[in-house]
C-alpha positions in Angstrom: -10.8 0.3 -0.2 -12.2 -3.0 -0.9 -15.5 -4.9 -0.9 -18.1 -6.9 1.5 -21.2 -9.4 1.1 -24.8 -10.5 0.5 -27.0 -11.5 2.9 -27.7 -10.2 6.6 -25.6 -11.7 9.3 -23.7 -10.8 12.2 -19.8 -9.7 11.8 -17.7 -10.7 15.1 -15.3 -8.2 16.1 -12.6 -10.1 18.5 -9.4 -8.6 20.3 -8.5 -10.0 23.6 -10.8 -10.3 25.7 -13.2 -8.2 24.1 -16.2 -9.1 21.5 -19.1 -7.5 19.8 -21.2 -7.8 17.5 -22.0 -5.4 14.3 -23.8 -5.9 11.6 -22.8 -6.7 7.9 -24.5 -3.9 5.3 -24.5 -0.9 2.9 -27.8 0.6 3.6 -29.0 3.3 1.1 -29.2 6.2 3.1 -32.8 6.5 2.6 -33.4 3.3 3.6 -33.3 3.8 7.0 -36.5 2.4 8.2 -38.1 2.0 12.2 -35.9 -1.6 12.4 -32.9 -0.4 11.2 -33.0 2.3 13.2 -33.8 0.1 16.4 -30.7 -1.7 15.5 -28.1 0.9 15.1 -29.8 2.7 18.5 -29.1 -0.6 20.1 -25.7 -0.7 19.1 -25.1 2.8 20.4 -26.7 5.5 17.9 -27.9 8.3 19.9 -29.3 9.6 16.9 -33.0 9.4 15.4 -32.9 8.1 12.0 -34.6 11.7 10.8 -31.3 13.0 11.9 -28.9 11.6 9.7 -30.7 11.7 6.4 -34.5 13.6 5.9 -35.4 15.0 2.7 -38.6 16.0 3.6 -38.7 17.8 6.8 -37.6 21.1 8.0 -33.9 21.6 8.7 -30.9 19.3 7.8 -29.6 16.3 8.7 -25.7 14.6 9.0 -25.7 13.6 5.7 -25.9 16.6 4.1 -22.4 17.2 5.1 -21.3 14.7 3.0 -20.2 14.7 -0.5 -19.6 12.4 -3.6 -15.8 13.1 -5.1 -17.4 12.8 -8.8 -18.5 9.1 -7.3 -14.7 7.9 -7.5 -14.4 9.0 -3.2 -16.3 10.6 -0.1 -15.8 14.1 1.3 -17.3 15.8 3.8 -17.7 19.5 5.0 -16.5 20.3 8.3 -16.5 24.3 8.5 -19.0 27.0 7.9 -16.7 27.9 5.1 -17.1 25.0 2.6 -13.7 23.5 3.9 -14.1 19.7 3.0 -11.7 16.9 3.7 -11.1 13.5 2.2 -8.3 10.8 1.9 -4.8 12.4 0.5 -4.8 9.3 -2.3 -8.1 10.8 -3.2 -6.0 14.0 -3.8 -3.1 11.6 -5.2 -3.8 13.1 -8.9 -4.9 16.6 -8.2 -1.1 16.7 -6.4 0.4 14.8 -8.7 -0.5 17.2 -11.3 0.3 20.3 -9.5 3.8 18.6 -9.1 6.6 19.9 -10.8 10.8 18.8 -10.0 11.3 22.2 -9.0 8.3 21.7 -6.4 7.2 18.4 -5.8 4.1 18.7 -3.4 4.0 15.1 -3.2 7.2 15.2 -1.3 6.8 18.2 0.4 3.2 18.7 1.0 0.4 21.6 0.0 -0.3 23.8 2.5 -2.1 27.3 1.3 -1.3 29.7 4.0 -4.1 31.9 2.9 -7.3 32.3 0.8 -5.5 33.3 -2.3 -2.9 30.2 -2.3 -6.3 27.7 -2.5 -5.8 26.3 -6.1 -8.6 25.8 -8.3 -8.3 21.8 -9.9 -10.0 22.4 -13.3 -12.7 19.8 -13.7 -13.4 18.9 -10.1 -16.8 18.8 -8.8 -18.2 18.0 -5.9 -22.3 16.1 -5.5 -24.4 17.1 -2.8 -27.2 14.7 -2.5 -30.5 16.4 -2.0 -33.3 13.5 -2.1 -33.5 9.8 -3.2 -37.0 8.8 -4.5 -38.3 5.3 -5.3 -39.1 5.3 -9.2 -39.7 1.7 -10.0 -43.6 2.2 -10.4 -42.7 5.0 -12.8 -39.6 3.2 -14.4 -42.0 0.1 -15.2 -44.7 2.4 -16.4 -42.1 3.9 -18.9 -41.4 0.4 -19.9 -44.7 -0.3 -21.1 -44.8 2.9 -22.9 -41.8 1.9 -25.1 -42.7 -1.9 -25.5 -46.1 -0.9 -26.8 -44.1 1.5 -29.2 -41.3 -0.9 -29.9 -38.6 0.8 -28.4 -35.5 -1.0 -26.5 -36.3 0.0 -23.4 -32.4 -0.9 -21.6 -30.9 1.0 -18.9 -29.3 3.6 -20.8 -32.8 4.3 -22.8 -34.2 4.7 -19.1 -31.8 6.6 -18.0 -31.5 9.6 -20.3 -35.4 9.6 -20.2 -36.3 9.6 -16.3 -33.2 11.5 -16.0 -34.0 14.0 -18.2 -37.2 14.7 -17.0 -36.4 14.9 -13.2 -33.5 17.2 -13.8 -36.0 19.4 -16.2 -38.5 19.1 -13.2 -36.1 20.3 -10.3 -33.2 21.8 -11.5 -30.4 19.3 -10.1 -28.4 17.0 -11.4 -30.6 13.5 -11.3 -29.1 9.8 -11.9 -31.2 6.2 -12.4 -30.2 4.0 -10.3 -30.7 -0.2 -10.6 -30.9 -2.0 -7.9 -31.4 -6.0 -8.0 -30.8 -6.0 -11.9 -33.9 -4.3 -12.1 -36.4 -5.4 -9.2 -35.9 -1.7 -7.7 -35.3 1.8 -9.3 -34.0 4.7 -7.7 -33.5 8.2 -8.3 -30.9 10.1 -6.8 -31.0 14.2 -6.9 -27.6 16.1 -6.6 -26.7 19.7 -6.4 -23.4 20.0 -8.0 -20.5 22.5 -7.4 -17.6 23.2 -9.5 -15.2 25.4 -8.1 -13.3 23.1 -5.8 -9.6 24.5 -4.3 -7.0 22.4 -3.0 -6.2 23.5 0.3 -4.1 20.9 2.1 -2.1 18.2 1.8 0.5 16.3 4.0 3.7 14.8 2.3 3.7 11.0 1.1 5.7 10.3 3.7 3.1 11.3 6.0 -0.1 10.4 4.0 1.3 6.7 2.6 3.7 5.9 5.1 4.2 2.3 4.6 3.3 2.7 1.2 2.6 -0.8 -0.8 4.0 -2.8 1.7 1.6 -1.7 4.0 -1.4 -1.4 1.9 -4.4 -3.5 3.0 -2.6 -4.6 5.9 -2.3 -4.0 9.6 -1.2 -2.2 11.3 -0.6 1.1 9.7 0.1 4.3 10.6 -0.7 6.4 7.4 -2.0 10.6 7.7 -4.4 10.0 4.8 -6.2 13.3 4.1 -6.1 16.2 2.4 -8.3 19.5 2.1 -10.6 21.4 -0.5 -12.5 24.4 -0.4 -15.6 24.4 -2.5 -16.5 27.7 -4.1 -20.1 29.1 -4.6 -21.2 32.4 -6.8 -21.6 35.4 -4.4 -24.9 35.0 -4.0 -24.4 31.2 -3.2 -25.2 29.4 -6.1 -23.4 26.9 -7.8 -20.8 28.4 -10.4 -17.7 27.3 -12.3 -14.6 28.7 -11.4 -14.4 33.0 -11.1 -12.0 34.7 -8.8 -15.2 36.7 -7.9 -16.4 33.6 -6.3 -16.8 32.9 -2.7 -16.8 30.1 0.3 -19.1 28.1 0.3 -22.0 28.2 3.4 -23.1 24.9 3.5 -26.7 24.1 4.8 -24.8 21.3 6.9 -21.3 20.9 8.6 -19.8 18.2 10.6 -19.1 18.4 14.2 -15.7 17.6 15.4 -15.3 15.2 18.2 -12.0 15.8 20.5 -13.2 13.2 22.7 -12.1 10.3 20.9 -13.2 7.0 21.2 -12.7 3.3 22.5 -12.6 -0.1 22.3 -16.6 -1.2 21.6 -17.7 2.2 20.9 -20.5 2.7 18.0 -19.6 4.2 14.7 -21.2 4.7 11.5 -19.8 5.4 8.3 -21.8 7.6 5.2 -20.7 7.6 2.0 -20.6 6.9 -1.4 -19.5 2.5 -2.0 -18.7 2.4 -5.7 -19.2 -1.7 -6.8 -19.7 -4.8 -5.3 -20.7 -8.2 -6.2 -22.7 -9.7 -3.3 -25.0 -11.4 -5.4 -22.5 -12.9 -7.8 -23.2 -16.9 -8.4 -20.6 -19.2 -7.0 -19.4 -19.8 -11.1 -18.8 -16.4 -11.5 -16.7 -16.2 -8.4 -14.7 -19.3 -9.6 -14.5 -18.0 -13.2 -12.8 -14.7 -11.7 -10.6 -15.7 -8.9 -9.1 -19.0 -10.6 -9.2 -17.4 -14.5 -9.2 -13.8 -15.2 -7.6 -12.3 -12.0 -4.2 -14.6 -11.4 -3.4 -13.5 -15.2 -4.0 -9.8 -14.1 -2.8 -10.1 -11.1 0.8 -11.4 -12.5 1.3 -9.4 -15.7 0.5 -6.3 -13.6 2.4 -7.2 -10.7 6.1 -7.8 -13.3 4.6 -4.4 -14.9 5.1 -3.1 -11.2 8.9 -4.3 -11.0 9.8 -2.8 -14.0 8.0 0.8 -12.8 10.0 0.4 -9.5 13.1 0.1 -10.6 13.2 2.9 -13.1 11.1 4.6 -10.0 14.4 3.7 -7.6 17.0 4.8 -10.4 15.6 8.2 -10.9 13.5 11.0 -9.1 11.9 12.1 -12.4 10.7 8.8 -13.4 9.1 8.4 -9.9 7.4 11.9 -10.4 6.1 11.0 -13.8 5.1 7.5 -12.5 4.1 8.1 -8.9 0.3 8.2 -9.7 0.0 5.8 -12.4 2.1 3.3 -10.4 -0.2 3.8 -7.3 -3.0 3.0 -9.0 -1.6 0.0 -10.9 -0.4 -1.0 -7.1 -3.5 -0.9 -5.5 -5.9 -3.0 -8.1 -3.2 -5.9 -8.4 -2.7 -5.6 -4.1 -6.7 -6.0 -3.8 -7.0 -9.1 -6.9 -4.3 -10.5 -5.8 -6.0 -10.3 -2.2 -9.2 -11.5 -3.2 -7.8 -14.2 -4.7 -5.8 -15.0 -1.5 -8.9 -14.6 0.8 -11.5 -16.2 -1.5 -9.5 -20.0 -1.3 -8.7 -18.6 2.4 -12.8 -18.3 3.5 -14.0 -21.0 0.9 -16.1 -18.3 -0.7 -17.2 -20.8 -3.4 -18.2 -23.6 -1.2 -20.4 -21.0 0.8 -22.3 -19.2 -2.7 -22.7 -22.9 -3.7 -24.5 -23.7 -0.8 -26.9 -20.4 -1.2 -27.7 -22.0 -4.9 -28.8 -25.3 -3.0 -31.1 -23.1 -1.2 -32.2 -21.2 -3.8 -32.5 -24.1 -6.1 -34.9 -25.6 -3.6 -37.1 -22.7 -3.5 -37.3 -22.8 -7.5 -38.4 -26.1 -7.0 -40.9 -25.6 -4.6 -43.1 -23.6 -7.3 -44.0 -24.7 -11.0 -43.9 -21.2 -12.1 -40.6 -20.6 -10.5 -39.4 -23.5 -12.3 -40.9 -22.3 -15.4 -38.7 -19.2 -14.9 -35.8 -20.4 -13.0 -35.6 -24.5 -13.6 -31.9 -24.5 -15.1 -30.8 -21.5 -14.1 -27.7 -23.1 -12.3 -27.2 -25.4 -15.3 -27.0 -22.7 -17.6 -24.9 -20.8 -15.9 -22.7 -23.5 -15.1 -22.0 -24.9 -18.5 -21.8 -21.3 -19.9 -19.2 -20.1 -17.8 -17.1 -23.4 -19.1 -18.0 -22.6 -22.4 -16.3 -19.2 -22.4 -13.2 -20.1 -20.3 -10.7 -19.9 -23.2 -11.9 -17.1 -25.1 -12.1 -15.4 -21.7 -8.7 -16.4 -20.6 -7.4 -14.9 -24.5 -9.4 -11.5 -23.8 -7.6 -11.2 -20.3 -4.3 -11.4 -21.6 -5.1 -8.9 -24.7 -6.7 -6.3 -22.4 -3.3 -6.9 -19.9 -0.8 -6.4 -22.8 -1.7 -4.5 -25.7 -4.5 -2.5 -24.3 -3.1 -1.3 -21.0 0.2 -2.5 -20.4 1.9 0.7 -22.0 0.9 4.8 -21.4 2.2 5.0 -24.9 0.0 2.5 -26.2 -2.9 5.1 -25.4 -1.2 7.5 -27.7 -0.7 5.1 -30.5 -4.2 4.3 -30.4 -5.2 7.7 -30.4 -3.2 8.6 -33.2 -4.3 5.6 -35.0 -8.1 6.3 -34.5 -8.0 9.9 -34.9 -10.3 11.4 -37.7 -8.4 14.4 -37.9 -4.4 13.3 -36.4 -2.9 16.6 -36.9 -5.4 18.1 -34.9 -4.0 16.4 -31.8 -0.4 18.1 -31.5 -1.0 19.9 -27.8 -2.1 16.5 -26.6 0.5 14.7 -27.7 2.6 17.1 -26.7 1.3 17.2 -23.3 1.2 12.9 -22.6 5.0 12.5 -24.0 5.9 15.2 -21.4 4.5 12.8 -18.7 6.1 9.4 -20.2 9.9 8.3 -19.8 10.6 6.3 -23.4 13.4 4.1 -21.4 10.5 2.8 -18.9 8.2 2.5 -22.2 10.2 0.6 -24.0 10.6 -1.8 -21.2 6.6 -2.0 -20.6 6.4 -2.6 -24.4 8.8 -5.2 -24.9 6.8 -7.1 -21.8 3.6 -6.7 -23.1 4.6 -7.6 -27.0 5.9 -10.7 -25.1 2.9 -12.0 -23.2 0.7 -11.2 -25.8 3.0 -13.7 -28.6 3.3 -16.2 -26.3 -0.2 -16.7 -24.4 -2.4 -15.5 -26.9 -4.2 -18.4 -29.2 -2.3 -18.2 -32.8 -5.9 -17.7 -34.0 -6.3 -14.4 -32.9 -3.1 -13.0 -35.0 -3.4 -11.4 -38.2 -1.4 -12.8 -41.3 0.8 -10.2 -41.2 1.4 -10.3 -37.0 2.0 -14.0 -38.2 4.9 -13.3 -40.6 6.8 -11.6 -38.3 6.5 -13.4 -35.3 7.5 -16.2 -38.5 10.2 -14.1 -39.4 11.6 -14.2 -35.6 10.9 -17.9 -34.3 13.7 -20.6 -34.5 13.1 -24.3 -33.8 9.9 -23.1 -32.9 10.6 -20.6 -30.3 10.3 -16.8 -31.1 12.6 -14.3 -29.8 9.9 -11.8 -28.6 12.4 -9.5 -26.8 14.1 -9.0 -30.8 10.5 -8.9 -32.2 9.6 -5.9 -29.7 13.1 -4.3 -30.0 12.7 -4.5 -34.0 9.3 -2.7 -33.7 10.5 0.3 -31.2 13.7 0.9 -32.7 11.9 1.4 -36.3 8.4 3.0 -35.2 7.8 7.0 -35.7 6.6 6.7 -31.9 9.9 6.1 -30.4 12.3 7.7 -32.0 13.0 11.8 -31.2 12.7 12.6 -35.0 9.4 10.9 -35.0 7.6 12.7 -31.7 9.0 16.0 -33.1 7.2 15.3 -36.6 4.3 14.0 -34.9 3.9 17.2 -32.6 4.5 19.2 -35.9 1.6 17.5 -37.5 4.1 16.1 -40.5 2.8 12.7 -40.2 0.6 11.4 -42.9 -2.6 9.2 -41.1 -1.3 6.3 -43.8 2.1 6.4 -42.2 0.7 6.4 -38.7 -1.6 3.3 -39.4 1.3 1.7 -41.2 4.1 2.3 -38.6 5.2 -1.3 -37.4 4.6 -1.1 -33.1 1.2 0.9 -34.3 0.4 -2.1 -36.8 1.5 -4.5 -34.2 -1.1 -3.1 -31.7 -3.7 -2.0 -33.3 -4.8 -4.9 -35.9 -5.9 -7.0 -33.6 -9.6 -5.9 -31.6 -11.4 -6.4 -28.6 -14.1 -7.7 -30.6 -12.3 -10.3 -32.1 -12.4 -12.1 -28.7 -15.8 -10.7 -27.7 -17.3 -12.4 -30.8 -15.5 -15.3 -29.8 -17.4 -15.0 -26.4 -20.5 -14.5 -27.9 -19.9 -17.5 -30.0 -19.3 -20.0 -26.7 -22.2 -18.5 -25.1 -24.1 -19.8 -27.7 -27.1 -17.5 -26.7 -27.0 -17.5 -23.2 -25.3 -14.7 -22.3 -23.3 -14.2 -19.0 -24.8 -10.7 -18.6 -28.4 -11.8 -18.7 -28.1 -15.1 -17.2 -26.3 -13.8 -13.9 -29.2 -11.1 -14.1 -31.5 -13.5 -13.5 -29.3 -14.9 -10.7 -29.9 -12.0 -8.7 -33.0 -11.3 -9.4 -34.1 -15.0 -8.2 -32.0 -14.4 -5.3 -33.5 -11.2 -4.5 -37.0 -12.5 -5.0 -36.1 -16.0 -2.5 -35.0 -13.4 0.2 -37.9 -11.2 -0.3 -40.0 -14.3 -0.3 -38.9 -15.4 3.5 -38.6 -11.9 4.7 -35.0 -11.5 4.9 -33.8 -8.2 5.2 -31.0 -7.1 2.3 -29.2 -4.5 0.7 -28.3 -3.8 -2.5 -25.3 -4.5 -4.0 -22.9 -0.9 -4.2 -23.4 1.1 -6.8 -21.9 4.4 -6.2 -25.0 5.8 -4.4 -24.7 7.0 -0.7 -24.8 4.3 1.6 -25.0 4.2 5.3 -23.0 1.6 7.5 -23.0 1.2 11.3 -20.3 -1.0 13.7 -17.9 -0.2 16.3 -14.4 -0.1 17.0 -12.7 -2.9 17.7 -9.8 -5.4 16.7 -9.0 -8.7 15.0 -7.7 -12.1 15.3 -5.5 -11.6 11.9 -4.4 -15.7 12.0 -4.5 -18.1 14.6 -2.9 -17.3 18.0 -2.3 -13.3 16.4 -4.3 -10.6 17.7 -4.5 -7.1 15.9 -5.1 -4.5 18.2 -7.5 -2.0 17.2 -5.3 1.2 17.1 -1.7 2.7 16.2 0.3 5.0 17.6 2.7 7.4 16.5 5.5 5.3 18.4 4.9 2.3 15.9 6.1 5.4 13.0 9.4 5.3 14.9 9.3 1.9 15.3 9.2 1.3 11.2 10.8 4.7 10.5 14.1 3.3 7.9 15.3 6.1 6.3 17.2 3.9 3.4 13.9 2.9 2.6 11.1 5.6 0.7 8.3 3.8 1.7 9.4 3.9 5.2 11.6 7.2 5.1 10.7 10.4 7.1 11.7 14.2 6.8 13.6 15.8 9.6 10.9 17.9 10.8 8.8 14.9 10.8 11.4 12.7 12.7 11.6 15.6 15.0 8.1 16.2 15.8 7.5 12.3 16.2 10.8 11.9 18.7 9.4 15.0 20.8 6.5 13.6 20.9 4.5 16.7 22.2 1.1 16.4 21.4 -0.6 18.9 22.8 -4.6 19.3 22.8 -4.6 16.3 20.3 -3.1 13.5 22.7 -4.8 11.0 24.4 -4.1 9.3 27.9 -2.0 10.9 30.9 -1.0 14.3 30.2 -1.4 14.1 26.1 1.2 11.4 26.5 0.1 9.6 23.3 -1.0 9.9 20.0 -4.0 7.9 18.3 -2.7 7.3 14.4 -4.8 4.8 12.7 -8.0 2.8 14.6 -10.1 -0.3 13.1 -14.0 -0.8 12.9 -15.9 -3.2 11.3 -17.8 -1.1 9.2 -18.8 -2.3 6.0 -17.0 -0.4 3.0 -15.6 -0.8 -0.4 -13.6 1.4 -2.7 -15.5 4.8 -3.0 -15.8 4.6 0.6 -12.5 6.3 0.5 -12.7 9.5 2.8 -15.9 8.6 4.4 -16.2 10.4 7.4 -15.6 7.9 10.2 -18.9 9.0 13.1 -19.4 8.0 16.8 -22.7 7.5 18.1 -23.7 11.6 18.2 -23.0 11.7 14.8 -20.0 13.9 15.0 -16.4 13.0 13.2 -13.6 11.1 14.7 -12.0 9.9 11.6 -11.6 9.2 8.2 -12.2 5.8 6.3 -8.9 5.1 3.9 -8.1 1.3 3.5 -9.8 -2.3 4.7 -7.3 -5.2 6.1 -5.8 -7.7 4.0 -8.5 -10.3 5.5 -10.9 -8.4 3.6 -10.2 -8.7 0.2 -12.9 -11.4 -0.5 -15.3 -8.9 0.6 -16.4 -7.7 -3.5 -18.6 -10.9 -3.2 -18.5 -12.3 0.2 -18.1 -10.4 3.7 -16.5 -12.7 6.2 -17.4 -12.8 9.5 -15.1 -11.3 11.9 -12.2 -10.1 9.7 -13.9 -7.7 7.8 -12.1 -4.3 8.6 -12.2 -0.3 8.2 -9.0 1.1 8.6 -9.5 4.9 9.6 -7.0 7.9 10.4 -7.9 9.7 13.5 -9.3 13.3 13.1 -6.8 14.3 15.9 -3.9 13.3 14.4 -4.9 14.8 11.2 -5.3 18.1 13.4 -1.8 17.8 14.7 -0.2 17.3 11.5 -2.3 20.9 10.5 -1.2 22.4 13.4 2.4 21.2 15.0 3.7 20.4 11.4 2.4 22.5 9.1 1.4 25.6 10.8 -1.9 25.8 9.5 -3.2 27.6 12.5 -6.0 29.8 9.9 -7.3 26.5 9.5 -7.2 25.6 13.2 -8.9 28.5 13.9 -11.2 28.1 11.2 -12.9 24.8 12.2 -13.6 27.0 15.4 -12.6 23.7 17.6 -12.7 25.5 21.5 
């Protein structure tokens, strides 16, 4: 998913003939006051705002149903029996690790068939909100205390101690929330569950049809979800995992709408939006899209060609790689988006003309200019000042720090107080890496890192041997990297086998050549550097006070606002609708299961289909889960223009009653911009209809306990 905007203004939604209006917005869920309410009822909402979230009255309310994924996605519970559902690239790595050659549920799907084929993923936990209560009286209170004692008082300091008494107080898990850089605090209470079962899961060729090349675009026609089962102690209470434990009764389920929906018809969306960047200055935008993200966005896009075709070449390598390369995928697909979209919408142009407003407001008051005078300026010449350090930390964290999976062991190994102790470990990541596909990642990396990183970053020794390997001036950086594999313990199978055997001295491992290479240079090398250009005006504090002045301006004229995302449930209300994607061509707001026929290429994985599925898809029998003249047609993918971003990812997609009709997975290309700017009229949900999800359960897999189940009649 991908990200939206800062202040309050109307989003068009055109297609055809049609238009209407929605409004921009990630409301915290408690937040929903007697005008917001009035709004969404006038868009549609049949609901009272009581009903979707109430922590203090009797009963429950819709969002009760829903669930943070460990704040990474949104799930929500749809059945009496704890049965929850979310996006399948949500799942992507519980799958992935499940995976073996010799069964490959990413291929073939996961479908338990009963109770006892439910697999428990170790670690997995699930958040149920229970209350969110304004502490920024109490939070300020506490900052007194600890000035008047000396104490830092930062957010972490506040954190462990509001958090720590709250969650002595009530029992549940309870996390600080900032909001403004520090005009508002919240805290949120959760009751967490840890038994969580994997209990269905359509093949990638159902759940990413398309795959990259249709990622963030439109149309798409993509079966995103997959199915857990959370797990309580027998007498209901949260528990870890015990084969004594049962289902889950949840206080609160989701209805199921087989109604559908149409063109202009209200939806909301609840769940859990991880970051975004609303109130970003019009520098920091420029400083990202023109310095830091085309670097990433190129090194990690040529990192992606050289996955792929190791990927193409060989089924295990794309087993291994499938989850690691899917992630890589979808951050460069979004920078290299935003970047796209941000010169597209003249993002900078627009945040500069905020600052001229804001700038006049400063103005208008001496104590404001006291305060906020040369904000701008500062900011301004700061952000120059730490260009090129900047641009030397971007390529060091794209090379050396991430560009490998066996970088992370080498630094493990090389920071490890107690190396032998690691052997299982290390066992267990070089039984997930391919060393051919390594070597090529590594040779990449070595190369963008010699030849774009400032000379005064190296070591002495780094400089030798690049010394050792230049010629008129030029260095051979493929014969550097190839010198440093071919005679590092890391890469060799003599090495790994003495390194799982623990026979490697810690002064061998720190003086191993690619491990030398690698590891003598730090982060904080270029972070000092920063520091130095900042020349005591930090970025962090000074685009603090950005949004804080910005906050305060809007508060000041009575402008309604949201905060910027931050992982806490949100609430976010449109309808369904289409686009115009460029001039003169109209996306339509839904997909059928003709247009899988359409792009069905079976020479082509990203486009390929399985026999059954090809089957089903020709037949075309839909049953109870069609739309139109007898069930003729099947609803795949729809678009609203609710406001999400990544996190948002299996948000249960609502009509006006509150009941679900899809699930949230991706936003539109045209989006992409929408981190720090939502633009009107092409910003885009892209959602998988709950009645195509149920066909897949049913016609495809036969998961007719689960049909039954969710009790649909």
């Amino acid at each position: 998913m991908n990200f939206k905007k800062i202040i309050l203004i109307a989003i068009a939604a055109v297609a055809g003939s049609y238009s209407a209006m929605a409004d921009e917005g990630m409301w915290m869920i408690n937040a929903i006051n007697a005008a917001l309410e009035k709004k969404m009822q006038e868009r549609g909402l049949e609901l009272s705002a009581g009903e979707i979230y109430n922590a203090d009255a009797p009963g429950t309310a819709v969002s009760d149903a829903v669930v943070s994924m460990e704040f990474g996605c949104t799930g929500s519970i749809i059945s009496d029996e704890g049965l929850l559902i979310t996006n399948h690239h949500c799942a992507y790595s519980d799958i992935h690790g499940l995976s073996t050659p010799e069964q490959n549920y990413l291929e073939d799907g996961f479908w338990a068939f009963s109770a006892e084929e439910e697999v428990n993923i170790k670690g997995k936990s699930v958040f149920f909100l229970k209350r969110v209560i304004d502490v920024t009286d109490q939070v300020e209170k506490l900052k007194e205390e600890l000035a008047a004692k000396g104490i830092p008082a930062g957010l972490r300091k506040l954190s462990h101690l509001m958090e720590t008494r709250y969650k002595e107080e009530t029992g549940l898990e309870a996390w600080l929330s900032s909001m403004w850089r520090g005009s508002k605090y919240y805290m949120a209470l959760y009751e967490v569950y840890r038994d969580v079962r994997l209990v269905a899961a359509p093949p990638v060729s159902s759940a990413a049809f398309g795959g990259d090349i249709d990622n963030w675009e439109w149309p798409q026609h993509k079966c995103d979800f997959a199915m857990y089962r959370v797990y309580t102690a027998p007498d209901g209470s949260p528990a870890a995992y015990s084969p004594e434990n049962i289902p889950l009764k949840p206080a609160r389920k989701l209805d199921i709408s087989m109604d559908g929906y149409k063109e202009g018809d209200y939806t909301m969306i609840i769940g859990y939006p991880g970051r975004t960047n609303r109130y970003s200055s019009s520098y920091e935008v420029n400083f990202t899209e023109s310095l830091k993200h085309p670097i990433s966005n190129r090194i990690r896009g040529e990192q992606m060609q050289i996955i792929k075709s190791w990927m193409d070449k060989d089924p295990d390598v794309r087993l291994k790689y499938a989850d690691y390369f899917f992630s890589l995928s979808n951050v460069q697909e979004l920078y290299s988006g935003e970047v796209e979209c941000c010169e597209r919408f003249g993002v900078v142009q627009k945040k500069e003309d905020i600052e001229a407003e804001l700038q006049e407001w400063i103005m208008a008051c001496p104590k404001r200019v006291e305060k906020w005078g040369d904000l701008l300026k500062n900011l301004n010449e700061t952000y120059q000042a730490v260009s090129e350090p900047e641009r030397n930390a971007v390529y060091f964290r794209e090379t050396l720090i991430r560009g490998t999976r066996i970088g992370l062991i080498i630094r493990r190994a090389h920071n490890a107080r107690n190396p032998h102790g690691a052997g299982t470990r290390m066992e267990r990541e070089y039984a997930e890496l391919d060393l051919r596909v390594e070597k090529d990642l590594m040779a990449y990396a070595l190369k963008e890192y010699i030849m774009n990183i400032n000379p005064i970053y190296f070591t002495q020794w780094q400089k030798d041997l690049i010394a050792a390997y230049t010629v008129d001036g030029v260095c051979d950086a493929e014969a550097l990297a190839a010198y440093l594999w071919d005679n590092s313990v890391f890469t060799s199978e003599a090495g790994i086998a003495r390194l799982m055997a623990r026979e490697v001295p810690h002064e061998e491992i720190v003086n191993d050549p690619l491990c030398r290479f690698t590891m003598e240079v730090k982060i904080t090398a270029f972070n000092d550097a920063k520091t130095v250009a900042e020349n005591g005006m930090s970025l962090t504090d000074l685009e603090g006070e950005f949004t804080r002045a910005l906050y305060q301006m809007r508060q000041d004229k009575g402008i309604v606002q949201y905060p910027d995302a931050n992982s806490t449930m949100r609430i976010t209300y449109g309808t369904v609708g289409g686009y115009t994607l460029r001039d003169g061509l109209i996306g339509d707001w839904k997909t059928t299961a003709a247009g899988i026929l359409e792009k069905f290429n079976p020479s082509d994985y990203d486009f390929h289909l399985n026999d059954r599925q090809y089957l089903l898809y020709r037949k075309g029998q839909w049953g109870k889960w069609g739309h139109g003249p007898e069930n003729s047609q099947m609803y795949v993918n729809f678009l609203t223009d609710n406001d999400i971003t990544g996190g948002n990812s299996g948000s249960p997609v609502l009509n006006s009653k509150g009941e679900l009709i899809g699930l949230a997975f991706d936003g539109n290309k045209e989006s992409l911009s929408s981190d720090v700017w939502c633009q009107e009229g092409y910003n885009k949900c892209v959602c998988v209809d709950i009645r195509f999800i149920l066909w897949t359960l049913d016609r495809y897999a036969g998961m007719s306990r689960i049909i039954e189940e969710l009790n649909l009649d």
